[in-house]
C-alpha positions as CSV (number, residue, x, y, z in Angstrom):
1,X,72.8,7.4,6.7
2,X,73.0,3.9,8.0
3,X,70.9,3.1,11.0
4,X,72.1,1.4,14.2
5,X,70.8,-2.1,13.1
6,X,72.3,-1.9,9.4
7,X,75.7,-3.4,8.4
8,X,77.7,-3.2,5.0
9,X,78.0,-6.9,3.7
10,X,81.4,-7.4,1.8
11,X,81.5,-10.8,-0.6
12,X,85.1,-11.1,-1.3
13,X,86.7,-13.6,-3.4
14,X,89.8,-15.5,-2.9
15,X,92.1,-13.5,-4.9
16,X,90.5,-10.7,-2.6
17,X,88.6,-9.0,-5.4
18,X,85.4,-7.6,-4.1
19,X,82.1,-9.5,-5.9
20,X,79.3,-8.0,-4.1
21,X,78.9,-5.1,-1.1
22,X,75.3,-4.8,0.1
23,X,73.5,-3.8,3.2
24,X,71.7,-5.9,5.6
25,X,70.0,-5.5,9.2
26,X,71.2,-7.1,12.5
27,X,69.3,-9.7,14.0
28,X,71.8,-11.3,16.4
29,X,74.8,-10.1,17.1
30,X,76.2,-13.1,18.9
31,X,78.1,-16.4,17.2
32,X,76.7,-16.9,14.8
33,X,76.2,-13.6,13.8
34,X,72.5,-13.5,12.1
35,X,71.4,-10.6,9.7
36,X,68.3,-9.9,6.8
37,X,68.8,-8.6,3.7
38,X,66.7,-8.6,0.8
39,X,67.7,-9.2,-3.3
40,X,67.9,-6.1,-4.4
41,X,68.6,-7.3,-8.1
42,X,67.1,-8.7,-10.7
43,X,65.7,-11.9,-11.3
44,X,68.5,-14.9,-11.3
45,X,67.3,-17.9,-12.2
46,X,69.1,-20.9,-11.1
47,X,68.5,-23.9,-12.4
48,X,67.1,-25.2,-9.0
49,X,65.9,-21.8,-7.3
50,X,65.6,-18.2,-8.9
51,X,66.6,-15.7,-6.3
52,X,63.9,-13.0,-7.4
53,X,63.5,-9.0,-7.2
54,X,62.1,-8.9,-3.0
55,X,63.0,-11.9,-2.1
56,X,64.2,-11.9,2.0
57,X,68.0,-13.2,2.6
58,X,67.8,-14.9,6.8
59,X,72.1,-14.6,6.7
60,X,73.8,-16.8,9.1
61,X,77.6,-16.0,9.7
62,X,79.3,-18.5,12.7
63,X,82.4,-16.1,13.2
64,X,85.0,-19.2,13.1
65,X,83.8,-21.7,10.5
66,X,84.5,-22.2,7.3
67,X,81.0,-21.7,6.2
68,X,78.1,-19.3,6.1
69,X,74.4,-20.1,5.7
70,X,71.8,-18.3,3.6
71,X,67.5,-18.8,3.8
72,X,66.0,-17.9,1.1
73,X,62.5,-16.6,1.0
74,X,59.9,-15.8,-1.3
75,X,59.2,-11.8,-1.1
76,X,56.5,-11.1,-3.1
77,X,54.0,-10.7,-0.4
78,X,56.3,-8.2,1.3
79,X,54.3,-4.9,1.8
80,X,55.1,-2.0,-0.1
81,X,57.7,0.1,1.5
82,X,58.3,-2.7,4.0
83,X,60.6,-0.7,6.3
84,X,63.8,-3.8,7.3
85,X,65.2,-1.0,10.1
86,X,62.0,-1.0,11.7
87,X,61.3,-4.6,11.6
88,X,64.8,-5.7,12.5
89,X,64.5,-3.5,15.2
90,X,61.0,-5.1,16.7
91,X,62.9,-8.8,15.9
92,X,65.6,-7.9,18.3
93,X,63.1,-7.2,20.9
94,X,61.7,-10.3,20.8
95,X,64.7,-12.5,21.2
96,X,64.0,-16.1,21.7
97,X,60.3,-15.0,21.2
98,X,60.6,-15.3,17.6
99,X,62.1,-17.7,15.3
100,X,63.3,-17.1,11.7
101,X,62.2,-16.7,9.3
102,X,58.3,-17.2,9.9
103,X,58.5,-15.1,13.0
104,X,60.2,-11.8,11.7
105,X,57.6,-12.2,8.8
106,X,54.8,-12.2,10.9
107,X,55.7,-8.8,12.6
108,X,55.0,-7.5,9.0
109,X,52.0,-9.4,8.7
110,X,52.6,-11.5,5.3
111,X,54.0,-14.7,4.5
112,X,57.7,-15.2,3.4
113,X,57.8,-18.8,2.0
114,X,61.3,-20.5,2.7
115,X,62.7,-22.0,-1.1
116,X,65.6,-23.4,0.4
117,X,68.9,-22.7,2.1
118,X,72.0,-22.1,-0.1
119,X,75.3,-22.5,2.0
120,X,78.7,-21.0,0.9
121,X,82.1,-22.5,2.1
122,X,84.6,-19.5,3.6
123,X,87.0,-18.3,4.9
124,X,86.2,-17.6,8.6
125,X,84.3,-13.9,8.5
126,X,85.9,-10.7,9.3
127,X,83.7,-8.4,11.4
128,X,84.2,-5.3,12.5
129,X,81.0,-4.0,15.1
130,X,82.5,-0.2,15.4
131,X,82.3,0.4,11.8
132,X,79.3,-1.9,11.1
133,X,81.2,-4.3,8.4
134,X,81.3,-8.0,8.0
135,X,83.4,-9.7,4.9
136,X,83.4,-13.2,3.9
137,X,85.6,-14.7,1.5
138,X,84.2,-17.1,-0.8
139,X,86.0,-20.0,-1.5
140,X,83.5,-20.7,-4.7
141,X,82.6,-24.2,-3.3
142,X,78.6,-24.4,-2.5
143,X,75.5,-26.5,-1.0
144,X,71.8,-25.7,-2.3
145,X,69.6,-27.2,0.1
146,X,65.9,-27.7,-1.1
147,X,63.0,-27.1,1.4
148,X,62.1,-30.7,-0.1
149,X,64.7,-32.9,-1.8
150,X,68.0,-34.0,-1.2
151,X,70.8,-31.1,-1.3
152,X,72.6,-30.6,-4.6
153,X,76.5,-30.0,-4.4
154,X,77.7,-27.0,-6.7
155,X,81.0,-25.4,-7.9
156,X,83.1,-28.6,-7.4
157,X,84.9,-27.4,-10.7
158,X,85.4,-24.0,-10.1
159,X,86.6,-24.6,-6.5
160,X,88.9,-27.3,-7.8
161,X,90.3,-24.2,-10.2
162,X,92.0,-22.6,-7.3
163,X,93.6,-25.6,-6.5
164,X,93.2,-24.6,-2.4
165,X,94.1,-28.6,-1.8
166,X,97.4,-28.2,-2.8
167,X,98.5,-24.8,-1.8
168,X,96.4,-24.5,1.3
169,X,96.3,-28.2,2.4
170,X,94.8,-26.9,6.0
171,X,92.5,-24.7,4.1
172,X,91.0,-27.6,2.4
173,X,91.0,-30.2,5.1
174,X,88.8,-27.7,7.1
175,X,86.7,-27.2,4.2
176,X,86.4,-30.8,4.0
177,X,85.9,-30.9,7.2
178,X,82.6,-28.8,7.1
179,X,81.4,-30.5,4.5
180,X,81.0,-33.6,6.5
181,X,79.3,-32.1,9.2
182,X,76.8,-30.2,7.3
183,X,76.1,-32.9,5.0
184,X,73.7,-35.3,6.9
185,X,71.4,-31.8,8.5
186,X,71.4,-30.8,4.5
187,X,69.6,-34.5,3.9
188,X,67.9,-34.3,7.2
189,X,66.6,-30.9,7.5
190,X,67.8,-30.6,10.8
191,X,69.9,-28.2,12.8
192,X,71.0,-25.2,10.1
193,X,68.2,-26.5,7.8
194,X,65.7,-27.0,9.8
195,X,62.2,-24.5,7.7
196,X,61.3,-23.0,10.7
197,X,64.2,-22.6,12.9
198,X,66.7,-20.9,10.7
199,X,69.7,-20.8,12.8
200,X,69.1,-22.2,15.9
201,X,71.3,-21.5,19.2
202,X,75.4,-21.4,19.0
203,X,76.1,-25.2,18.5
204,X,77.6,-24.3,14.7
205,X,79.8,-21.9,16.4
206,X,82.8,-23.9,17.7
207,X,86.2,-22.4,16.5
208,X,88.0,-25.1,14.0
209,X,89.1,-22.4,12.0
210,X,92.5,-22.6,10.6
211,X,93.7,-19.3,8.1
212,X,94.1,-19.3,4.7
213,X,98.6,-19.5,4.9
């Protein structure tokens, strides 16, 4: 039984086969929509980051941009049993009282650790409140941004592969698009990227989104 805070997350890809579906809890319910999650998998190790068993996701999903933002915490001082209904829950209450992901932590009591911030470039999301679902379609094109470092571009290749520039010229200028603006807050760790401000305000929420035909 899902609680009030929970939502399905749905990671589609552009051919609209389903990659991932896993749950999260609200934090914000605004634009950007903000939700927690945490890696329920096994280790995958990256060969800048490993995303590991416990690790805390800090989702951030502006409703009309071609992007979505990911913090990525270190989990392993998590409690046992940590209890993401309950804490989302207490995070809510504190809104602007807070800030992510340091703040939510701290309700728990431990330490999350931020390694970085990996960004994916989308398809604007498709939420639906009533029925508690949010899908994003990856367009396979990424950003890893270190907590230290400069950020690394990844998937060039594989986003070249479905050759988006040619069949969805708009599609790709808006990509493009994003790109450039993210790219000197990536270097900076500013705005989005800022370690302990995940997220800040609405001012990555501005609709420039354009549809994929």
């Amino acid at each position: 039984m899902m609680t009030a805070s929970e939502i399905t997350i749905r990671k589609v890809d552009f051919w609209g086969d389903v990659q991932a579906i896993y749950r999260a809890w609200l934090l914000k319910e605004g634009d950007p929509l903000v939700v927690a999650a945490r890696w329920r998998y096994e280790t995958l190790s990256l060969p800048f980051v490993s995303f590991s068993k416990g690790d805390l996701l800090f989702e951030c999903f502006p409703r009309h941009r071609h992007f979505n933002v990911f913090a990525l915490c270190d989990g392993r001082a998590a409690p046992a049993g940590l209890n993401m209904a309950e804490l989302a829950a207490r995070y809510r209450r504190l809104q602007h009282k807070a800030t992510l992901p340091k703040g939510f932590c701290a309700l728990a009591s431990f330490d999350c650790p931020l390694k970085g911030h990996y960004v994916n470039f989308t398809l604007p999301v498709d939420y639906h409140p009533n029925k508690a679902v949010l899908t994003w379609i990856d367009l396979a094109l990424d950003l890893w941004v270190p907590v230290a470092g400069p950020p690394i571009l990844l998937d060039e290749e594989e986003y070249a592969t479905l050759n988006i520039a040619r069949t969805h010229p708009a599609l790709h200028a808006a990509v493009q698009k994003t790109l450039a603006e993210i790219w000197p807050h990536a270097l900076a760790h500013t705005g989005l990227f800022h370690p302990q401000n995940f997220c800040p305000g609405n001012e990555w929420a501005t609709a420039n989104g354009s549809p994929k035909s």
